[in-house]
C-alpha positions as CSV (number, residue, x, y, z in Angstrom):
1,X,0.0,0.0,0.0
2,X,1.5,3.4,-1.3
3,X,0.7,7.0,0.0
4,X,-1.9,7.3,-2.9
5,X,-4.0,4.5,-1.6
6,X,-3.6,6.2,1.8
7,X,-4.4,9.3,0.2
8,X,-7.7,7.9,-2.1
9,X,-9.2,6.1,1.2
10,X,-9.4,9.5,2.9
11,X,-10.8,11.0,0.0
12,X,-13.4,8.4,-0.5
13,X,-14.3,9.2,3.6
14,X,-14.6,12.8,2.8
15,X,-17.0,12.5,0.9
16,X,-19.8,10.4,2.7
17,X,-19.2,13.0,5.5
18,X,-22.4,15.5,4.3
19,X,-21.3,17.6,6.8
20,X,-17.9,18.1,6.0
21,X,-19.1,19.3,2.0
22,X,-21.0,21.4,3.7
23,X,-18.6,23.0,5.7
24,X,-16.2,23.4,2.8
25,X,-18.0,23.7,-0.1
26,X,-21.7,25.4,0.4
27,X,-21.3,27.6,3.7
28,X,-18.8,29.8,2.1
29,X,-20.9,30.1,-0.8
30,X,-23.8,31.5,1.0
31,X,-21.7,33.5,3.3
32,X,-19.8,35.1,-0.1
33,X,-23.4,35.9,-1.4
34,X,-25.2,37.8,1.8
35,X,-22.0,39.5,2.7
36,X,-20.8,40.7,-0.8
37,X,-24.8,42.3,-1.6
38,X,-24.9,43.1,2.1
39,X,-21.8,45.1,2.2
40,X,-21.7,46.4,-1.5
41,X,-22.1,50.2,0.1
42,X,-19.0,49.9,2.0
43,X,-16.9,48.9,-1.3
44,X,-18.6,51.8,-2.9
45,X,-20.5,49.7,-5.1
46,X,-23.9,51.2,-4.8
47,X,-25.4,51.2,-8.5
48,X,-29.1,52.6,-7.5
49,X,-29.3,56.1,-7.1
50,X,-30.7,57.7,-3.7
51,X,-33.8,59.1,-3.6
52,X,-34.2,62.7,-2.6
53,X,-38.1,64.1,-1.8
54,X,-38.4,67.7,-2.4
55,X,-41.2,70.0,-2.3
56,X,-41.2,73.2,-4.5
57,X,-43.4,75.6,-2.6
58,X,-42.2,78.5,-4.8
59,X,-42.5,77.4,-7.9
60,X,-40.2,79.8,-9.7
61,X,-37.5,79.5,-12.4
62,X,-35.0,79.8,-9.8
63,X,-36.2,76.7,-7.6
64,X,-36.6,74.5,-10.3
65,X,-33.5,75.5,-11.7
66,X,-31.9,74.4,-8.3
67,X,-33.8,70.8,-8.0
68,X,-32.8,70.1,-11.5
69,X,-29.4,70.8,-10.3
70,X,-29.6,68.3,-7.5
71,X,-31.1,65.8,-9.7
72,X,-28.0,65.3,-12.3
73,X,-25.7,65.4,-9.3
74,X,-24.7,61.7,-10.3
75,X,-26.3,59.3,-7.8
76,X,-29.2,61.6,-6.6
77,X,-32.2,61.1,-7.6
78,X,-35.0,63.7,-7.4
79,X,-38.9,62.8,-6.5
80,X,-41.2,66.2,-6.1
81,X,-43.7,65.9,-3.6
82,X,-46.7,68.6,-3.9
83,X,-46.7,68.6,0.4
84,X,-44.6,68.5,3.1
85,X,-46.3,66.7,5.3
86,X,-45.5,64.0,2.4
87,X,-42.1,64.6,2.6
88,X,-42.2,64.0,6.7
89,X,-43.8,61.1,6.6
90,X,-42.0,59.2,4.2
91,X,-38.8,60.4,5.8
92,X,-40.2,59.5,9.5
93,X,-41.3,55.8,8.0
94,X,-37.4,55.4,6.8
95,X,-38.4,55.3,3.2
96,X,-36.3,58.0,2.6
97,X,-32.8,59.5,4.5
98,X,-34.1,63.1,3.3
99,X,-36.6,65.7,2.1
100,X,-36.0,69.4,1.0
101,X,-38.8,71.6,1.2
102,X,-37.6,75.1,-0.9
103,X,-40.0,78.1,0.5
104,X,-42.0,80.6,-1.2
105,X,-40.1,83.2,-2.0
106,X,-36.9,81.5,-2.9
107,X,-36.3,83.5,-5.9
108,X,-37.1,87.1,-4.6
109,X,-34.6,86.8,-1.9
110,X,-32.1,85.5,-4.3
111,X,-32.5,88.4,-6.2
112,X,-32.8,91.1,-3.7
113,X,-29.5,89.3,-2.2
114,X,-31.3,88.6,1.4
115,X,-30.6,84.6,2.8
116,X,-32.9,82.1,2.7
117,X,-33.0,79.1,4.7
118,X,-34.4,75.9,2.4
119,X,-35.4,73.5,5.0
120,X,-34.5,69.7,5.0
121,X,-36.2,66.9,6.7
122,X,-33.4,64.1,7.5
123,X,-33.6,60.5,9.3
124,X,-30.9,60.7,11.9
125,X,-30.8,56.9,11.5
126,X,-29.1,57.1,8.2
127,X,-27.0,59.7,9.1
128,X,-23.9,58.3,7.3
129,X,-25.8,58.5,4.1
130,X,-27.6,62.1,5.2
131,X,-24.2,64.3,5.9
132,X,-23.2,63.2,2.3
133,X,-26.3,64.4,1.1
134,X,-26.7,67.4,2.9
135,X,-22.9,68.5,1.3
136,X,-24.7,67.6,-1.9
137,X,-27.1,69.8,-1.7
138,X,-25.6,72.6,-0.4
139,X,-23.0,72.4,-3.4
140,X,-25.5,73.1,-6.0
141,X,-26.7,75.7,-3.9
142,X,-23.6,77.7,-3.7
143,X,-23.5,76.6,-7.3
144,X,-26.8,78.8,-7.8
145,X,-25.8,81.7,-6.0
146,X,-23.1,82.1,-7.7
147,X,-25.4,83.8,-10.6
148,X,-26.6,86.1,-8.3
149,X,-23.4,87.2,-6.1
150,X,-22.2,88.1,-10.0
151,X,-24.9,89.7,-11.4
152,X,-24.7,92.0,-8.0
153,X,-20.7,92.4,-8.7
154,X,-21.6,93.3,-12.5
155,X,-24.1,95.9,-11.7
156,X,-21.8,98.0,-9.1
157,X,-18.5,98.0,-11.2
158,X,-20.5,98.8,-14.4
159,X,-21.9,101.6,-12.8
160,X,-18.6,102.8,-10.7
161,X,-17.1,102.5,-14.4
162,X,-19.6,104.6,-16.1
163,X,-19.5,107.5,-13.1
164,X,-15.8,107.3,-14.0
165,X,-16.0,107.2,-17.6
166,X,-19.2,110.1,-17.7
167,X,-16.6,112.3,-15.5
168,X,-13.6,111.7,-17.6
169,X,-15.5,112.6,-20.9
170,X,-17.5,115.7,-19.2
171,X,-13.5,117.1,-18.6
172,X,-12.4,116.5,-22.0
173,X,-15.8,117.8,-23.7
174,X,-15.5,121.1,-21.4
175,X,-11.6,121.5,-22.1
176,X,-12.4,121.1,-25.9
177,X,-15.1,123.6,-26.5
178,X,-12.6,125.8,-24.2
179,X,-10.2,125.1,-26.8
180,X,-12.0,125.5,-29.9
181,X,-13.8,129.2,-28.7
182,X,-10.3,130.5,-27.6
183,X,-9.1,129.9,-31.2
184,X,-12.1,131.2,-32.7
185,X,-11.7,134.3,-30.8
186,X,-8.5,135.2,-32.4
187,X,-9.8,134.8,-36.0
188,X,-11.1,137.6,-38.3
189,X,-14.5,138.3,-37.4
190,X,-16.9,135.9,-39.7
191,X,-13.6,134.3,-41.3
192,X,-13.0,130.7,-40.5
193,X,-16.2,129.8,-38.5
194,X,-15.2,125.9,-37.4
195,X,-17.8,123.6,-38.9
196,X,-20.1,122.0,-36.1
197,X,-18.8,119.5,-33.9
198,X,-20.5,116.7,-33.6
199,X,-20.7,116.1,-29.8
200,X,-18.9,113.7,-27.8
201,X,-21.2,111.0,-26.3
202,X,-21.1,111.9,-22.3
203,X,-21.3,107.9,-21.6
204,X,-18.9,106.7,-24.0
205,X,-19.7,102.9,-25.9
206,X,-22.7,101.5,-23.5
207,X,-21.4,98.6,-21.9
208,X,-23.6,95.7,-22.3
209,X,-23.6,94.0,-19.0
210,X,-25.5,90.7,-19.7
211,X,-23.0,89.5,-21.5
212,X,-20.6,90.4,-19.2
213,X,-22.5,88.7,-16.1
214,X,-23.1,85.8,-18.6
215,X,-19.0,85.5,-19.2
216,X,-18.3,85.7,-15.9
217,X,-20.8,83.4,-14.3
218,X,-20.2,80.9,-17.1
219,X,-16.3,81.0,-15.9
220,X,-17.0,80.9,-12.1
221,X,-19.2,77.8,-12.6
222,X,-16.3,76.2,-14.6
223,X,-14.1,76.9,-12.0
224,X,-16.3,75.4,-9.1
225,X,-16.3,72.2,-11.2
226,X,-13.0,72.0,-12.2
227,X,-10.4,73.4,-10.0
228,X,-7.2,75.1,-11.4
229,X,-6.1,73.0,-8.4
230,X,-7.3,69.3,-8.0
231,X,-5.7,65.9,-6.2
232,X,-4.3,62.8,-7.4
233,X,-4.1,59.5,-5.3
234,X,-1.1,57.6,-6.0
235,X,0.0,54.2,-4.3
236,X,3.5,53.8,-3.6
237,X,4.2,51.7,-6.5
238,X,3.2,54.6,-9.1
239,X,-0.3,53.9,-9.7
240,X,-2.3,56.8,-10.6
241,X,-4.7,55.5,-8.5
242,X,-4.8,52.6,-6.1
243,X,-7.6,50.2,-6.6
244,X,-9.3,48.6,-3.7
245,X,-11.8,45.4,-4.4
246,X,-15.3,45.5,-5.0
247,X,-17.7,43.5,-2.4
248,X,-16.9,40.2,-4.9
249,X,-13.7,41.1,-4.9
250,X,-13.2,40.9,-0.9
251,X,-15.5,38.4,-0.1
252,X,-15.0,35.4,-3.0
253,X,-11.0,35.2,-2.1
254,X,-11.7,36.3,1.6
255,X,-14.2,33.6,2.2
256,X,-12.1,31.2,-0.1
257,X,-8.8,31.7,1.7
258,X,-11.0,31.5,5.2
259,X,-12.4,28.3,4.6
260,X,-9.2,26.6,3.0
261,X,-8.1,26.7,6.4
262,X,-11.4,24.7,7.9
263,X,-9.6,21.6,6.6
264,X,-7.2,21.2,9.3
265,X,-10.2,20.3,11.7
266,X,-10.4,17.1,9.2
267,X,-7.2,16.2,9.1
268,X,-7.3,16.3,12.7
269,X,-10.2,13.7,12.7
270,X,-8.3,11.7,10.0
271,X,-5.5,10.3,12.5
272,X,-8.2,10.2,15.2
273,X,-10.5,8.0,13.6
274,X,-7.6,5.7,11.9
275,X,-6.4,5.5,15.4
276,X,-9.6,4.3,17.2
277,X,-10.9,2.1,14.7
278,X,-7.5,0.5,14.9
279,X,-6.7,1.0,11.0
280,X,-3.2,3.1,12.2
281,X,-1.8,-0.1,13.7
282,X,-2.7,-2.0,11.0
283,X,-1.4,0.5,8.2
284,X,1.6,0.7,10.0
285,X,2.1,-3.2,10.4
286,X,1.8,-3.1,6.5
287,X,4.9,-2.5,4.7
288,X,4.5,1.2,4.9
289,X,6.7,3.8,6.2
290,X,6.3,6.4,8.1
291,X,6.6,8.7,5.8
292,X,4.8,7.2,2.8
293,X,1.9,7.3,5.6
294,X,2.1,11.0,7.0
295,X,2.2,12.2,3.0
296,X,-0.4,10.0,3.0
297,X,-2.7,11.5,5.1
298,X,-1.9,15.0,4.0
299,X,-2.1,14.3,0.1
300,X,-6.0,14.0,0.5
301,X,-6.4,17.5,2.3
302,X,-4.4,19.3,-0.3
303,X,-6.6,17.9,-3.6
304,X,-9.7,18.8,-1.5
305,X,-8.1,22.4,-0.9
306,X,-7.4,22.9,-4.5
307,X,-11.0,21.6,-5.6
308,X,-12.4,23.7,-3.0
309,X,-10.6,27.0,-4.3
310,X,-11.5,26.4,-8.1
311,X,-14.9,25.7,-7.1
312,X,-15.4,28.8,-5.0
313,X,-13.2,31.3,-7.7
314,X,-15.7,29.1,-10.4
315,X,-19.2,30.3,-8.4
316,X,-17.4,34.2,-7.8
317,X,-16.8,34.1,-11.8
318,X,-20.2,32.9,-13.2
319,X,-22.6,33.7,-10.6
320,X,-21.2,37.2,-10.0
321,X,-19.1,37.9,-13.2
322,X,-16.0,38.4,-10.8
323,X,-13.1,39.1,-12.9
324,X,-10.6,36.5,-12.6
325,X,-7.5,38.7,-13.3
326,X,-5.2,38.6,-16.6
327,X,-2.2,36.5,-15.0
328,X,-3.9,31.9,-15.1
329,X,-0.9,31.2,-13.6
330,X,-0.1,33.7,-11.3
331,X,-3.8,33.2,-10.1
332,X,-2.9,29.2,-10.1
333,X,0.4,30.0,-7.7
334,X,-1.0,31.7,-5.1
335,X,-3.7,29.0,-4.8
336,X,-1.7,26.5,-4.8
337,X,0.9,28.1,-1.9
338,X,-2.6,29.1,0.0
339,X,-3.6,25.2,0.2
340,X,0.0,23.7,0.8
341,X,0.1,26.0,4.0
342,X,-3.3,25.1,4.6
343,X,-2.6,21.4,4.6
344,X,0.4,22.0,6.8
345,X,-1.8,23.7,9.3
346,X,-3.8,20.3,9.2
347,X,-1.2,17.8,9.9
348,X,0.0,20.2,12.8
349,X,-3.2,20.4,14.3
350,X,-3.3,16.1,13.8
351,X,0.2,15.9,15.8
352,X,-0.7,18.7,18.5
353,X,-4.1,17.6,20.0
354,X,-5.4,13.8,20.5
355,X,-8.9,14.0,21.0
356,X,-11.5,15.1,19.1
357,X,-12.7,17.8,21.7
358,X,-9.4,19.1,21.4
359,X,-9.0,19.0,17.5
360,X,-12.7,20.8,17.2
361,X,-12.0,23.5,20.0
362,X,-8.5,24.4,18.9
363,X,-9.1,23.8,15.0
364,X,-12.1,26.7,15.0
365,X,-10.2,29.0,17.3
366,X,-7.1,29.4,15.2
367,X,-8.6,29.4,11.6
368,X,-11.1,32.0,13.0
369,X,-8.5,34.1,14.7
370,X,-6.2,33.8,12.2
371,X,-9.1,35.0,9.5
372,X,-9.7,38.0,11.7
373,X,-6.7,39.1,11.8
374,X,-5.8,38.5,8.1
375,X,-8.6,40.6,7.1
376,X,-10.4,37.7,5.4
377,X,-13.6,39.4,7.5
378,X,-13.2,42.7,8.0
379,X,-11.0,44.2,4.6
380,X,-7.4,45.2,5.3
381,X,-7.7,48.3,3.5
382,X,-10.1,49.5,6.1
383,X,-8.0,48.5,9.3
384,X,-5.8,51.0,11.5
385,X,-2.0,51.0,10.8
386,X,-1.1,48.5,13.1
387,X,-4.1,46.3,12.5
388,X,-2.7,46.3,8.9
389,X,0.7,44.7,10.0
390,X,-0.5,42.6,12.9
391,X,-2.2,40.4,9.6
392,X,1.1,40.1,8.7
393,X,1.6,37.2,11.1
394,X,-0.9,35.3,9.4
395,X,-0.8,33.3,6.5
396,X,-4.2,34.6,5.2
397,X,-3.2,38.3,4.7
398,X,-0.6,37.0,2.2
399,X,-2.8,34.8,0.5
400,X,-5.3,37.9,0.7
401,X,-3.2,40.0,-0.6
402,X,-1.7,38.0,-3.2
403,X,-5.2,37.3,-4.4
404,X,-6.0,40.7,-4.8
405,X,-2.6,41.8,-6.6
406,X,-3.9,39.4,-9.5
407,X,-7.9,40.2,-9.5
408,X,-7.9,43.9,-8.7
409,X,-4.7,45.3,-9.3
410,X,-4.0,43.7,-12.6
411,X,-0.7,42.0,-11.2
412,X,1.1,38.6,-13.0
413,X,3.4,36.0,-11.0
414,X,6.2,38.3,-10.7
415,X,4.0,40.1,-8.4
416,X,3.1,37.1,-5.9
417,X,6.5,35.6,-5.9
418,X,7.0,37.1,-2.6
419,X,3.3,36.3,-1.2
420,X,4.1,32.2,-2.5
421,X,7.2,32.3,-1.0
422,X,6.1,33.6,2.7
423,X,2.9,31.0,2.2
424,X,5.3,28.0,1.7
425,X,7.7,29.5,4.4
426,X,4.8,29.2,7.0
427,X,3.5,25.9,5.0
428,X,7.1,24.9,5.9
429,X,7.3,25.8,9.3
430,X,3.9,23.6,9.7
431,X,5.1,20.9,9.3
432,X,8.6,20.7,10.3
433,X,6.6,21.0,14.0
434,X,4.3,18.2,12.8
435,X,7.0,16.0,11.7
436,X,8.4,17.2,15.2
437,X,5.6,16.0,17.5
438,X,3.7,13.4,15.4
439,X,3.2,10.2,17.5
440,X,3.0,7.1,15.1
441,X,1.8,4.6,17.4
């Protein structure tokens, strides 16, 4: 008997264990789906646009001109109510984070330059979703204002110009007719009358000031949009901008590296249950080594680790259209690295506890520790500094990460080499200890 026989008899007893296809193979699948459409929001992948109630009591060119302005900000979408009672209601009932309500005589005040106060209804219990709203809103207001605070400019330089301009011409008129009768004084009497001037115009060319407050407000809008100065997010390896995963993109390898690591609480069972029944003694009485037996036992675990990842990357790519990357076999490396240290982990938990209470209690608090802290749960891009390199203790935040190198940021295997080596480093260390304390009889 070879370590492949060893290997297909513990396959074959995998299995018939419902419980242990569960375990693998179906909860991760159901936790990928409710936590990737649960937490889409957080990843910034909300595709439906929020809906904003707002009541136009006012009814004037101005106010509509300031809802439509709300409604193509991009994710806002406006639904006019005719009442605010409406409006409180539905925002009371949760239906809605917010309601604006624009009062009669929106425009008037505008124009006359006095403030008015729009009033908006919000549901303190969204109140993440309500403060980005409310800076929303007050942007296209400023935005609107903006006509006005010119048009206000316009008027009082155009007319400090045209004093100035009505003075300066007034001089020059008065010197010139001063001029012209103190020559005309000193010419024969009747001889060399100067023909009629015609008469300079006291206000000059007539400035035309609604082009001039259309100019500027055109350019001061342009300017609130786009900024002479704007910002640039770089990552330290020269991206323009770093990408971070989409809900998919977190949970599918989060869950799948996660639950690679469940398999060390069977291969803790294995040696149990060969041992009780009394098929170690005899396997060993066989001739078998030692080692042909311990490769054995582990073989099993690592084909069911590598069937578990393709099936799990399989349901993120069909089910969700998860993008699998650009780099096969850099994708291929880092799975296989993720289930040899996986497999490891099993045969150390098989040579560190011997009974079943133990391999169950200690098997479920490392892998879940270990997941927590190598952001397979909560995302790594979201944890504080030193959260961020505690993971780095883990196995899981290198599988993680290398992961996401190939499906988010477009990386091949030259980018994982170092994230497979650290995985077979702790693969390594695994079961050096195993091989260490492993009891063969």
């Amino acid at each position: 008997m070879n370590f492949l026989n060893i290997a297909k008899k513990d396959i074959k007893l995998m299995l018939k264990d419902p419980g242990a296809l569960v375990v693998l193979f179906l909860l991760p699948m159901m936790l990928i789906t409710i936590m990737s459409f649960a937490l889409k929001p957080v990843y910034g992948d909300q595709t439906d646009a929020v809906k904003i109630l707002v009541a136009d009591m006012d009814k004037s060119e101005d106010s509509k001109r300031y809802i439509e302005g709300i409604d193509e900000v991009e994710g806002m979408d406006v639904d006019e109510l005719d009442k605010e009672s409406e409006i409180e209601k539905s925002v009371q009932d949760g239906e809605n984070p917010m309601g604006i309500i624009i009062p009669k005589g929106f425009q008037d005040s505008l124009e006359k330059g006095e403030k008015i106060d729009v009033k908006v209804i919000s549901d303190m219990a969204q109140l993440e979703t309500v403060s980005v709203l409310q800076k929303a809103i007050e942007g296209v207001a400023q935005s609107l204002s903006v006509n006005y605070e010119i048009s206000s400019m316009v008027d009082e330089q155009v007319a400090s110009i045209n004093q100035t301009m009505e003075t300066q011409v007034n001089d020059i008129t008065k010197a010139y007719e001063e001029r012209i009768a103190s020559l005309t004084a000193l010419l024969p009497q009747g001889a060399g009358q100067p023909a009629d001037q015609e008469a300079v115009p006291a206000n000059g060319d007539a400035v035309n000031t609604d082009e001039l407050k259309s100019s500027l407000t055109s350019q001061a809008q342009s300017s609130m949009k786009e900024p002479m100065i704007g910002f640039v997010t770089a990552s330290a390896k020269g991206e323009k901008e770093p990408p971070t995963p989409d809900a998919f993109q977190q949970n599918v390898p989060g869950f799948t590296v996660m639950y690679a690591f469940f398999i060390v609480m069977y291969a803790g069972r294995s040696f149990l249950n060969e041992k009780s029944s009394g098929t170690f003694t005899r396997i060993l009485n066989a001739p078998v080594n030692r080692w042909t037996l311990f490769f054995g036992k582990m073989l099993p675990n690592f084909i069911v680790g590598i069937a578990q990842v393709a099936v799990l990357f399989a349901f993120g790519y069909f089910v969700f259209d998860m993008s699998l990357g650009t780099s096969p076999f850099g994708l291929a490396a880092i799975s296989i690295a993720l289930v040899w240290a996986s497999s490891c982990l099993g045969m150390l938990i098989a040579a560190l506890f011997k009974t079943e209470a133990q391999v169950n209690g200690w098997s479920v608090l490392i892998v879940l520790t270990l997941a927590a802290l190598g952001g397979t749960m909560v995302p790594l891009f979201i944890m504080p500094d030193f959260m961020k390199q505690l993971a780095l203790i883990t196995p899981h935040a290198w599988a993680l990460n290398g992961f996401q190198d190939i499906l988010v940021r477009g990386g091949g295997l030259e980018d994982v080499i170092s994230n497979i080596g650290v995985l077979f480093a702790f693969g390594l260390a695994f079961l050096l200890v195993s091989v260490w304390k492993l009891k063969f009889d």
